[in-house]
C-alpha positions as CSV (number, residue, x, y, z in Angstrom):
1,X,0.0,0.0,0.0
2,X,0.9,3.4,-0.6
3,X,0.0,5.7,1.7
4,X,1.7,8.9,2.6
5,X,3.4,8.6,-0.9
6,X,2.1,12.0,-2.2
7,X,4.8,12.6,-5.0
8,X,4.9,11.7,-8.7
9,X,6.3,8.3,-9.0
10,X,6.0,8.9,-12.9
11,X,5.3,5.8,-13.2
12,X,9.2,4.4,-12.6
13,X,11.2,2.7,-10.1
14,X,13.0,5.1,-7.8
15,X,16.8,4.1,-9.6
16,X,15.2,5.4,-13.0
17,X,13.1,8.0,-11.7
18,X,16.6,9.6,-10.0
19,X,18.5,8.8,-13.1
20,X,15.8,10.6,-15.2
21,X,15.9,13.8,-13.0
22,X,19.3,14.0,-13.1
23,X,19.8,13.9,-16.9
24,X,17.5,16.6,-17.2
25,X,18.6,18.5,-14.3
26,X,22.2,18.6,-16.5
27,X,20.3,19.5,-19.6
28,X,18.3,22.4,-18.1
29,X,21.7,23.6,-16.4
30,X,23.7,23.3,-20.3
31,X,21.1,24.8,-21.8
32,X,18.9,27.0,-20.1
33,X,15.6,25.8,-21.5
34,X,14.0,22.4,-22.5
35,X,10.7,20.9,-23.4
36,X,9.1,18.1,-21.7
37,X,5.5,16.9,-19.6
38,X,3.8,18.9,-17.2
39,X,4.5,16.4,-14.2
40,X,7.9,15.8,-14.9
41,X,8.7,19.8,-15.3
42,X,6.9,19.9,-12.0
43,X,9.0,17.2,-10.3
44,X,12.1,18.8,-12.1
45,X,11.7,22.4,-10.5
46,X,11.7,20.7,-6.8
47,X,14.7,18.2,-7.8
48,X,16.8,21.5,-9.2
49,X,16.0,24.6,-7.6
50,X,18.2,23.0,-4.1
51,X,20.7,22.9,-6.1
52,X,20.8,26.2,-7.9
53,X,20.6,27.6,-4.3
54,X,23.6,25.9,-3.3
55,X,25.3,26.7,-6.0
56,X,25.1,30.3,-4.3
57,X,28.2,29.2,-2.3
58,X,31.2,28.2,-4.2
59,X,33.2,25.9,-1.7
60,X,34.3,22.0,-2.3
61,X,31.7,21.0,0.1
62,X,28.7,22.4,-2.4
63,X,30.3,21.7,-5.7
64,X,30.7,17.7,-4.3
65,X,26.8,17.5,-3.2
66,X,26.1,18.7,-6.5
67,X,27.5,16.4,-8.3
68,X,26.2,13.9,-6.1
69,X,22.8,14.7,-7.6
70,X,24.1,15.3,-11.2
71,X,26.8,12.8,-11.9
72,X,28.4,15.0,-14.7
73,X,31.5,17.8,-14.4
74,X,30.5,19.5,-17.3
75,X,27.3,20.6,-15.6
76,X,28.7,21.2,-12.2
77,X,31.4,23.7,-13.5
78,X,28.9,25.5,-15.9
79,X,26.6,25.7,-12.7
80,X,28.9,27.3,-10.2
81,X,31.1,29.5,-13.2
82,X,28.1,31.0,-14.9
83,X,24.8,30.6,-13.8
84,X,25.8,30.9,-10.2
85,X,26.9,34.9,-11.1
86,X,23.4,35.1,-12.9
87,X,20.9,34.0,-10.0
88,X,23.2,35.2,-7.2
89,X,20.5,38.4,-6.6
90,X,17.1,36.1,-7.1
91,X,15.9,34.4,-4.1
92,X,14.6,31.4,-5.4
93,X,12.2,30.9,-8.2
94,X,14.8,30.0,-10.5
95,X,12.4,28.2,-13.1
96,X,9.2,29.0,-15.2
97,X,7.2,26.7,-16.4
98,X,5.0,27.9,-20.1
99,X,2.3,25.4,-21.2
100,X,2.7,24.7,-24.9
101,X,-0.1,22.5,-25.1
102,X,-1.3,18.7,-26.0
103,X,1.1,16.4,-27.6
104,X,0.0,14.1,-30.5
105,X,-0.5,10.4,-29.6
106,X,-1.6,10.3,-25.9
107,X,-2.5,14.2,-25.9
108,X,-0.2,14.8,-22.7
109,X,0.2,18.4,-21.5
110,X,3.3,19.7,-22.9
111,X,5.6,22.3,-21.5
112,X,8.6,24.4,-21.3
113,X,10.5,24.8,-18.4
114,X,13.5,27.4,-18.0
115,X,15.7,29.5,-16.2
116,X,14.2,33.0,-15.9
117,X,17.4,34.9,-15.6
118,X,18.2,33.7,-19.2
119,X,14.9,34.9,-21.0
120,X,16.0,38.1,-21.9
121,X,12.6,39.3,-24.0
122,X,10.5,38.6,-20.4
123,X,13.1,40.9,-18.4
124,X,12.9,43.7,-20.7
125,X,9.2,43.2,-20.8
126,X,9.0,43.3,-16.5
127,X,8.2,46.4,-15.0
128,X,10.3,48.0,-12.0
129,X,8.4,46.6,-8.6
130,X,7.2,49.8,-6.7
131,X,8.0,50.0,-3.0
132,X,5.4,48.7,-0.9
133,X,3.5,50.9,1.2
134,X,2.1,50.1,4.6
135,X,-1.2,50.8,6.0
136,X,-3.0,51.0,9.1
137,X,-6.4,50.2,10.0
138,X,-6.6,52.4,12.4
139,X,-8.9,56.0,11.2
140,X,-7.5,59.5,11.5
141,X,-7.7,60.1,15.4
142,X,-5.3,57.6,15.9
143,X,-3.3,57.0,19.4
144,X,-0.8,59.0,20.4
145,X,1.8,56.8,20.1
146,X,2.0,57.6,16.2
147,X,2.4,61.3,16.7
148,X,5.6,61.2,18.5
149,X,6.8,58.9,15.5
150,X,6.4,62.2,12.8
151,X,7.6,65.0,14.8
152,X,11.6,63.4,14.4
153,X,10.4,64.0,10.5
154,X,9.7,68.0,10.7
155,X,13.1,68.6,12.8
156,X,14.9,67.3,9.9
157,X,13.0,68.7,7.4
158,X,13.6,72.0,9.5
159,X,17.2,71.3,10.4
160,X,17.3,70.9,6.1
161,X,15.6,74.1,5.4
162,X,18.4,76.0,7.8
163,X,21.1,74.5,6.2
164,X,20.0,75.6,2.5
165,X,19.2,79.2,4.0
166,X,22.3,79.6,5.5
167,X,23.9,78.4,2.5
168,X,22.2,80.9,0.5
169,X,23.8,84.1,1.6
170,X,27.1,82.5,0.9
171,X,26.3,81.6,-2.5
172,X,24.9,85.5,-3.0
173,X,28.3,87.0,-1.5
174,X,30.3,84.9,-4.0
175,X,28.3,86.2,-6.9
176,X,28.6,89.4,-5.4
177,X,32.0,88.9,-5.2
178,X,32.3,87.5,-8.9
179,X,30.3,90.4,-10.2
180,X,32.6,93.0,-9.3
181,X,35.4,91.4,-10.1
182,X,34.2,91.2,-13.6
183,X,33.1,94.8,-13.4
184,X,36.9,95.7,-12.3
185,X,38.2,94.0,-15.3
186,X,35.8,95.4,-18.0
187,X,36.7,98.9,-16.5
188,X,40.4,98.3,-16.9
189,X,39.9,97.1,-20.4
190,X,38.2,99.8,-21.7
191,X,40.5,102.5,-21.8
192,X,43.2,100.3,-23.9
193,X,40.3,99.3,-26.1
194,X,39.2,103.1,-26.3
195,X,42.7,104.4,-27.9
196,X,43.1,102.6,-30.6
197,X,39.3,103.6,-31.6
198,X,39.8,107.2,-31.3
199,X,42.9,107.0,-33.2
200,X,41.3,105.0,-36.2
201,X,38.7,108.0,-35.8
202,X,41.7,110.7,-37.1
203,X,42.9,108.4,-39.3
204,X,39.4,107.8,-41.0
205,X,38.4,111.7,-40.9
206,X,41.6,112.6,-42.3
207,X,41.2,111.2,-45.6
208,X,37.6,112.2,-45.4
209,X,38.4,116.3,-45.2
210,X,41.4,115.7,-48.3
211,X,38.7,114.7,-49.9
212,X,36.2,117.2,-49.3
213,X,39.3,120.1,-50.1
214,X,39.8,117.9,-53.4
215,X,36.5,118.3,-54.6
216,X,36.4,122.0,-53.3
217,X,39.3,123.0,-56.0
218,X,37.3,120.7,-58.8
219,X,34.2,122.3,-58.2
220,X,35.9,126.2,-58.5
221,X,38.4,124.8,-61.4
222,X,34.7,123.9,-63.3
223,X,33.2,127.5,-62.4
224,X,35.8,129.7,-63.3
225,X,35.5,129.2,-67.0
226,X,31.6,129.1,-66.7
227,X,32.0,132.8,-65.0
228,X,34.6,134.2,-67.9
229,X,32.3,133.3,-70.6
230,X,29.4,135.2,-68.8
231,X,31.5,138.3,-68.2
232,X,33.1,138.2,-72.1
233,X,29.1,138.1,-72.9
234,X,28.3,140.7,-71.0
235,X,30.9,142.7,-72.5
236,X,30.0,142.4,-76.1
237,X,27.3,144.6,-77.7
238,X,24.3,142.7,-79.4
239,X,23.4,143.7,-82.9
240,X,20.6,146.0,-82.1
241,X,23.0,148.4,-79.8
242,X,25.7,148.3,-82.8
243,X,23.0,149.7,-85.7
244,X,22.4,152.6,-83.5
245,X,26.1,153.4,-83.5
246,X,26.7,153.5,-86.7
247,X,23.7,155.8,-87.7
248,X,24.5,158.1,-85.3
249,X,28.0,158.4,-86.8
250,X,27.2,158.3,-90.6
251,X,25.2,162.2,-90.3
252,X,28.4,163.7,-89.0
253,X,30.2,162.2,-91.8
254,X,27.7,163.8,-94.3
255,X,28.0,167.2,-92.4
256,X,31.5,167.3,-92.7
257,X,31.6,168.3,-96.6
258,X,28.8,171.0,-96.3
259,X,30.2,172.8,-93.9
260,X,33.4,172.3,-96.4
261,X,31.4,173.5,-99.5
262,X,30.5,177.1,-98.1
263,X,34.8,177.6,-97.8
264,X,35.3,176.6,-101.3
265,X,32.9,178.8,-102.8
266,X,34.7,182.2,-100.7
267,X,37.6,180.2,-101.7
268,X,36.6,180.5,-105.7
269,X,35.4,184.2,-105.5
270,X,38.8,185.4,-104.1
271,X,40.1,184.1,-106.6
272,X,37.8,185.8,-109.4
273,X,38.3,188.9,-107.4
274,X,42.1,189.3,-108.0
Protein backbone atom coordinates (compact mmCIF):
# COMPACT_ATOMS: atom_id res chain seq x y z
CA UNK A 1 0.00 0.00 0.00
CA UNK A 2 0.92 3.41 -0.63
CA UNK A 3 0.05 5.74 1.74
CA UNK A 4 1.69 8.86 2.55
CA UNK A 5 3.36 8.58 -0.88
CA UNK A 6 2.10 12.05 -2.24
CA UNK A 7 4.79 12.62 -5.04
CA UNK A 8 4.90 11.69 -8.68
CA UNK A 9 6.29 8.30 -9.03
CA UNK A 10 5.99 8.89 -12.93
CA UNK A 11 5.25 5.84 -13.24
CA UNK A 12 9.19 4.41 -12.62
CA UNK A 13 11.19 2.70 -10.12
CA UNK A 14 13.05 5.13 -7.78
CA UNK A 15 16.79 4.06 -9.62
CA UNK A 16 15.16 5.36 -13.05
CA UNK A 17 13.06 8.04 -11.72
CA UNK A 18 16.59 9.59 -10.02
CA UNK A 19 18.47 8.80 -13.06
CA UNK A 20 15.80 10.62 -15.18
CA UNK A 21 15.86 13.82 -12.97
CA UNK A 22 19.34 14.00 -13.08
CA UNK A 23 19.80 13.87 -16.85
CA UNK A 24 17.49 16.61 -17.17
CA UNK A 25 18.60 18.53 -14.26
CA UNK A 26 22.18 18.62 -16.52
CA UNK A 27 20.33 19.47 -19.59
CA UNK A 28 18.28 22.39 -18.11
CA UNK A 29 21.68 23.60 -16.36
CA UNK A 30 23.75 23.30 -20.25
CA UNK A 31 21.09 24.79 -21.85
CA UNK A 32 18.86 26.96 -20.09
CA UNK A 33 15.57 25.82 -21.47
CA UNK A 34 13.99 22.41 -22.54
CA UNK A 35 10.66 20.87 -23.41
CA UNK A 36 9.06 18.09 -21.68
CA UNK A 37 5.54 16.92 -19.58
CA UNK A 38 3.84 18.93 -17.18
CA UNK A 39 4.55 16.37 -14.22
CA UNK A 40 7.92 15.78 -14.91
CA UNK A 41 8.71 19.83 -15.33
CA UNK A 42 6.85 19.95 -12.05
CA UNK A 43 8.98 17.17 -10.27
CA UNK A 44 12.13 18.77 -12.07
CA UNK A 45 11.74 22.42 -10.50
CA UNK A 46 11.67 20.72 -6.84
CA UNK A 47 14.67 18.25 -7.78
CA UNK A 48 16.83 21.48 -9.20
CA UNK A 49 15.98 24.56 -7.56
CA UNK A 50 18.24 23.04 -4.09
CA UNK A 51 20.73 22.86 -6.07
CA UNK A 52 20.84 26.21 -7.95
CA UNK A 53 20.61 27.57 -4.32
CA UNK A 54 23.56 25.89 -3.29
CA UNK A 55 25.35 26.69 -6.02
CA UNK A 56 25.09 30.34 -4.31
CA UNK A 57 28.24 29.20 -2.29
CA UNK A 58 31.20 28.24 -4.19
CA UNK A 59 33.20 25.86 -1.70
CA UNK A 60 34.27 21.96 -2.31
CA UNK A 61 31.69 20.98 0.05
CA UNK A 62 28.67 22.43 -2.44
CA UNK A 63 30.33 21.66 -5.71
CA UNK A 64 30.73 17.68 -4.31
CA UNK A 65 26.76 17.52 -3.16
CA UNK A 66 26.11 18.71 -6.53
CA UNK A 67 27.53 16.40 -8.29
CA UNK A 68 26.23 13.86 -6.06
CA UNK A 69 22.78 14.67 -7.57
CA UNK A 70 24.10 15.33 -11.15
CA UNK A 71 26.77 12.84 -11.92
CA UNK A 72 28.44 14.99 -14.67
CA UNK A 73 31.47 17.80 -14.44
CA UNK A 74 30.54 19.52 -17.32
CA UNK A 75 27.35 20.61 -15.63
CA UNK A 76 28.68 21.18 -12.22
CA UNK A 77 31.42 23.71 -13.53
CA UNK A 78 28.85 25.49 -15.86
CA UNK A 79 26.63 25.69 -12.72
CA UNK A 80 28.88 27.25 -10.21
CA UNK A 81 31.08 29.47 -13.19
CA UNK A 82 28.09 31.02 -14.86
CA UNK A 83 24.85 30.63 -13.81
CA UNK A 84 25.82 30.92 -10.18
CA UNK A 85 26.94 34.88 -11.09
CA UNK A 86 23.36 35.12 -12.93
CA UNK A 87 20.85 33.98 -9.96
CA UNK A 88 23.18 35.21 -7.24
CA UNK A 89 20.50 38.37 -6.62
CA UNK A 90 17.14 36.07 -7.10
CA UNK A 91 15.92 34.42 -4.06
CA UNK A 92 14.56 31.36 -5.39
CA UNK A 93 12.24 30.87 -8.16
CA UNK A 94 14.80 29.96 -10.55
CA UNK A 95 12.38 28.23 -13.13
CA UNK A 96 9.18 29.03 -15.15
CA UNK A 97 7.16 26.66 -16.43
CA UNK A 98 5.01 27.91 -20.05
CA UNK A 99 2.31 25.37 -21.21
CA UNK A 100 2.71 24.73 -24.93
CA UNK A 101 -0.14 22.50 -25.05
CA UNK A 102 -1.27 18.69 -25.95
CA UNK A 103 1.13 16.36 -27.56
CA UNK A 104 0.00 14.07 -30.50
CA UNK A 105 -0.48 10.39 -29.65
CA UNK A 106 -1.61 10.34 -25.86
CA UNK A 107 -2.52 14.23 -25.91
CA UNK A 108 -0.23 14.78 -22.75
CA UNK A 109 0.25 18.35 -21.47
CA UNK A 110 3.32 19.74 -22.91
CA UNK A 111 5.60 22.33 -21.49
CA UNK A 112 8.57 24.36 -21.33
CA UNK A 113 10.55 24.84 -18.39
CA UNK A 114 13.47 27.42 -18.01
CA UNK A 115 15.67 29.55 -16.19
CA UNK A 116 14.16 33.01 -15.93
CA UNK A 117 17.37 34.88 -15.57
CA UNK A 118 18.18 33.71 -19.24
CA UNK A 119 14.95 34.88 -20.96
CA UNK A 120 16.03 38.08 -21.91
CA UNK A 121 12.59 39.30 -23.99
CA UNK A 122 10.48 38.61 -20.42
CA UNK A 123 13.15 40.92 -18.39
CA UNK A 124 12.91 43.68 -20.67
CA UNK A 125 9.23 43.25 -20.81
CA UNK A 126 9.02 43.29 -16.47
CA UNK A 127 8.17 46.44 -15.04
CA UNK A 128 10.26 48.00 -11.97
CA UNK A 129 8.40 46.63 -8.61
CA UNK A 130 7.15 49.85 -6.67
CA UNK A 131 7.99 50.03 -3.00
CA UNK A 132 5.41 48.66 -0.92
CA UNK A 133 3.53 50.93 1.22
CA UNK A 134 2.11 50.14 4.63
CA UNK A 135 -1.22 50.78 5.99
CA UNK A 136 -3.01 50.98 9.09
CA UNK A 137 -6.44 50.23 10.02
CA UNK A 138 -6.56 52.41 12.43
CA UNK A 139 -8.92 56.01 11.24
CA UNK A 140 -7.48 59.52 11.52
CA UNK A 141 -7.70 60.09 15.45
CA UNK A 142 -5.27 57.55 15.87
CA UNK A 143 -3.27 57.03 19.35
CA UNK A 144 -0.81 59.02 20.42
CA UNK A 145 1.81 56.75 20.05
CA UNK A 146 2.00 57.62 16.16
CA UNK A 147 2.41 61.30 16.67
CA UNK A 148 5.63 61.19 18.48
CA UNK A 149 6.84 58.92 15.52
CA UNK A 150 6.44 62.22 12.79
CA UNK A 151 7.58 64.96 14.84
CA UNK A 152 11.57 63.35 14.35
CA UNK A 153 10.43 63.96 10.46
CA UNK A 154 9.69 67.98 10.66
CA UNK A 155 13.08 68.58 12.78
CA UNK A 156 14.88 67.34 9.94
CA UNK A 157 13.05 68.74 7.44
CA UNK A 158 13.57 71.98 9.46
CA UNK A 159 17.17 71.30 10.41
CA UNK A 160 17.29 70.93 6.11
CA UNK A 161 15.61 74.08 5.39
CA UNK A 162 18.37 76.03 7.76
CA UNK A 163 21.08 74.53 6.15
CA UNK A 164 19.96 75.58 2.55
CA UNK A 165 19.24 79.23 3.98
CA UNK A 166 22.27 79.56 5.52
CA UNK A 167 23.95 78.37 2.55
CA UNK A 168 22.21 80.89 0.46
CA UNK A 169 23.75 84.07 1.58
CA UNK A 170 27.06 82.51 0.91
CA UNK A 171 26.26 81.61 -2.49
CA UNK A 172 24.86 85.52 -3.05
CA UNK A 173 28.30 87.00 -1.55
CA UNK A 174 30.29 84.90 -4.01
CA UNK A 175 28.30 86.23 -6.92
CA UNK A 176 28.59 89.43 -5.41
CA UNK A 177 32.00 88.87 -5.23
CA UNK A 178 32.33 87.45 -8.92
CA UNK A 179 30.27 90.36 -10.23
CA UNK A 180 32.56 93.03 -9.31
CA UNK A 181 35.43 91.43 -10.11
CA UNK A 182 34.19 91.25 -13.58
CA UNK A 183 33.12 94.82 -13.41
CA UNK A 184 36.92 95.71 -12.28
CA UNK A 185 38.22 93.95 -15.34
CA UNK A 186 35.79 95.38 -17.97
CA UNK A 187 36.71 98.94 -16.45
CA UNK A 188 40.42 98.34 -16.86
CA UNK A 189 39.90 97.10 -20.38
CA UNK A 190 38.23 99.84 -21.68
CA UNK A 191 40.52 102.51 -21.85
CA UNK A 192 43.19 100.31 -23.95
CA UNK A 193 40.33 99.31 -26.10
CA UNK A 194 39.22 103.14 -26.27
CA UNK A 195 42.70 104.45 -27.86
CA UNK A 196 43.05 102.62 -30.59
CA UNK A 197 39.25 103.64 -31.59
CA UNK A 198 39.83 107.19 -31.32
CA UNK A 199 42.93 107.04 -33.23
CA UNK A 200 41.31 105.01 -36.21
CA UNK A 201 38.70 108.03 -35.78
CA UNK A 202 41.68 110.67 -37.08
CA UNK A 203 42.88 108.41 -39.31
CA UNK A 204 39.40 107.80 -41.04
CA UNK A 205 38.37 111.68 -40.92
CA UNK A 206 41.56 112.56 -42.32
CA UNK A 207 41.17 111.21 -45.61
CA UNK A 208 37.57 112.19 -45.36
CA UNK A 209 38.44 116.31 -45.15
CA UNK A 210 41.39 115.73 -48.28
CA UNK A 211 38.65 114.69 -49.94
CA UNK A 212 36.19 117.21 -49.33
CA UNK A 213 39.30 120.06 -50.08
CA UNK A 214 39.80 117.92 -53.36
CA UNK A 215 36.50 118.27 -54.62
CA UNK A 216 36.43 122.04 -53.28
CA UNK A 217 39.27 123.02 -55.99
CA UNK A 218 37.31 120.67 -58.76
CA UNK A 219 34.18 122.32 -58.15
CA UNK A 220 35.86 126.18 -58.52
CA UNK A 221 38.37 124.80 -61.36
CA UNK A 222 34.73 123.91 -63.30
CA UNK A 223 33.19 127.53 -62.35
CA UNK A 224 35.81 129.73 -63.28
CA UNK A 225 35.53 129.24 -67.04
CA UNK A 226 31.64 129.08 -66.74
CA UNK A 227 32.02 132.79 -64.96
CA UNK A 228 34.63 134.25 -67.91
CA UNK A 229 32.26 133.34 -70.64
CA UNK A 230 29.39 135.18 -68.80
CA UNK A 231 31.46 138.28 -68.17
CA UNK A 232 33.08 138.18 -72.05
CA UNK A 233 29.06 138.06 -72.95
CA UNK A 234 28.32 140.70 -71.03
CA UNK A 235 30.86 142.73 -72.50
CA UNK A 236 30.02 142.37 -76.07
CA UNK A 237 27.25 144.64 -77.73
CA UNK A 238 24.28 142.66 -79.38
CA UNK A 239 23.36 143.74 -82.89
CA UNK A 240 20.65 145.99 -82.07
CA UNK A 241 22.96 148.41 -79.85
CA UNK A 242 25.66 148.26 -82.83
CA UNK A 243 23.01 149.66 -85.75
CA UNK A 244 22.37 152.57 -83.48
CA UNK A 245 26.11 153.41 -83.46
CA UNK A 246 26.72 153.46 -86.75
CA UNK A 247 23.67 155.82 -87.72
CA UNK A 248 24.51 158.11 -85.29
CA UNK A 249 28.02 158.43 -86.82
CA UNK A 250 27.22 158.33 -90.60
CA UNK A 251 25.17 162.24 -90.29
CA UNK A 252 28.42 163.68 -89.02
CA UNK A 253 30.16 162.25 -91.78
CA UNK A 254 27.73 163.82 -94.29
CA UNK A 255 28.04 167.21 -92.37
CA UNK A 256 31.45 167.35 -92.73
CA UNK A 257 31.59 168.35 -96.62
CA UNK A 258 28.82 170.96 -96.28
CA UNK A 259 30.24 172.77 -93.92
CA UNK A 260 33.41 172.33 -96.41
CA UNK A 261 31.38 173.51 -99.45
CA UNK A 262 30.50 177.10 -98.14
CA UNK A 263 34.78 177.63 -97.81
CA UNK A 264 35.26 176.63 -101.26
CA UNK A 265 32.89 178.79 -102.80
CA UNK A 266 34.69 182.19 -100.69
CA UNK A 267 37.57 180.16 -101.74
CA UNK A 268 36.63 180.54 -105.68
CA UNK A 269 35.38 184.21 -105.45
CA UNK A 270 38.76 185.43 -104.13
CA UNK A 271 40.06 184.13 -106.64
CA UNK A 272 37.80 185.84 -109.40
CA UNK A 273 38.26 188.88 -107.44
CA UNK A 274 42.10 189.27 -107.95
Amino acid sequence: MRHGKKFNHLGRKPAHRKAMLSNMASSLIMEKRISTTVAKAKELRKYVEPLLTRSKTDDTNSRRVVFSYLQNKESVSELFNEVADKIANRPGGYTRILKTGNRLGDNADMCVIELVDYNELLLKEAKPEKAKTRRSRRGKGGSDEDTPAAKPEVVVAADTTEEVVAEAPVEEEVVEVEAEEVAEEVVEETPAAAEPVEAEEVVEEAPKEAESVEAEEEAVAEVEPIVAEEEAVAETPTEDEAEPVEAEETPAEEAAPEEDAPQDDTTDEEEKKD
